[in-house]
C-alpha positions, 0 to 999 in steps of 0.5 A: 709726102710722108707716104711716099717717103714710105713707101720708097723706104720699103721699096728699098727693104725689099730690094735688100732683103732680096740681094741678101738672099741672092748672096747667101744662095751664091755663097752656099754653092761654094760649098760649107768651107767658103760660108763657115758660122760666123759668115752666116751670122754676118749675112743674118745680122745684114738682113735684119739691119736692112728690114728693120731699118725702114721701119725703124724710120717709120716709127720715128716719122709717125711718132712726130707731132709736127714740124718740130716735132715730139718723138713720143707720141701724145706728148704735144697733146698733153702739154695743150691740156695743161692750165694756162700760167694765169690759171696756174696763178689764181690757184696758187694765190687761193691756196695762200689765201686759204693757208692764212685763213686756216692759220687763222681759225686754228689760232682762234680755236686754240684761244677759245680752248685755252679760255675754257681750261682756264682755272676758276672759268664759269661754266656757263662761259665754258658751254657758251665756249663749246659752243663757239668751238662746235660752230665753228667745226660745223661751219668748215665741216671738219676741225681747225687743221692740227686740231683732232677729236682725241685732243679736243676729248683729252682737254675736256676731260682733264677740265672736268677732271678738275672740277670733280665732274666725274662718275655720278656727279656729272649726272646729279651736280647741276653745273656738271651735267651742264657742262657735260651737255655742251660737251656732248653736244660738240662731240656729236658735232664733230662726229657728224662732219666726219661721218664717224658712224660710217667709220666704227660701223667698219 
């Protein structure tokens, strides 16, 4: 039915195209006072309204998908692509899921590191603190969210700051150089889950 369609609509193009000829012929053998400018633009303007007309009707019946019908060609097929609404679902309660769990971790973290700032904290507790933390970022294969390695050195510099471990005593004082082992140790770590070599080799 749709070809048939088309083809009467160019039948009826043709016809058009050719009476509208037939009347500029007719007008011009009247001579130039009887088809002045605007005439002809008028008998142009009816010509191209009567080509393009079909084939403007063509484009709309192509563009349709099916009985109801999309104007926009691929529209219906995108839409069958879309995830269907139990899919949609289980991602957005798995993203919840994943927001507290986050949520979690970062709290824990921040509690690890305030445990290691503590005044008067042993070092032995705050290697053995380090070393919770550097588990933890090797586990998730990154930093708590809101955590960056800059906060994570600021921290531990301002402990060790504190507890003189600076300059030569953090390599001769044994408790520095204790501390200063876990400390290094945690940076690597953080260093290898974000490939940080691949970055400074830039």
């Amino acid at each position: 039915m749709a070809a048939q369609r088309l083809q009467a609509q160019e039948r009826r193009a043709w016809i058009l195209l050719l009476a509208a000829f037939a009347y500029v012929a007719a007008m011009s053998s009247f001579g130039e006072a009887w088809l002045v400018p605007t005439s002809r633009r008028a008998a142009a303007a009816t010509i191209v309204a009567g080509f393009a007309a079909p084939a403007l009707a063509q484009d709309i019946e192509v563009g349709r998908a099916g009985p109801a019908g999309s104007a926009v060609p691929g529209v219906d097929d995108m839409k069958s692509l879309a995830d269907s609404p139990e899919v949609v679902a289980a991602r957005q309660a798995w993203r919840e899921k994943e927001s507290k769990r986050q949520e979690g971790i970062y709290k824990e973290f921040r509690s690890w590191f305030a445990e290691f700032a503590k005044e008067g904290q042993s070092v032995d507790t705050r290697a053995e603190l380090l070393g919770k933390m550097q588990d933890v970022t090797l586990k998730e294969k990154m930093l708590p969210i809101g955590i960056t390695r800059e906060d994570v050195v600021k921290g531990v510099r301002a402990v060790k700051f504190n507890e003189g471990c600076i300059k030569d005593k953090i390599r001769k004082d044994p408790e520095c150089k204790k501390l200063e082992k876990a400390y290094q140790k945690f940076l690597a770590s953080i260093d290898k889950v974000y490939d940080r070599s691949l970055v400074t080799a830039r």
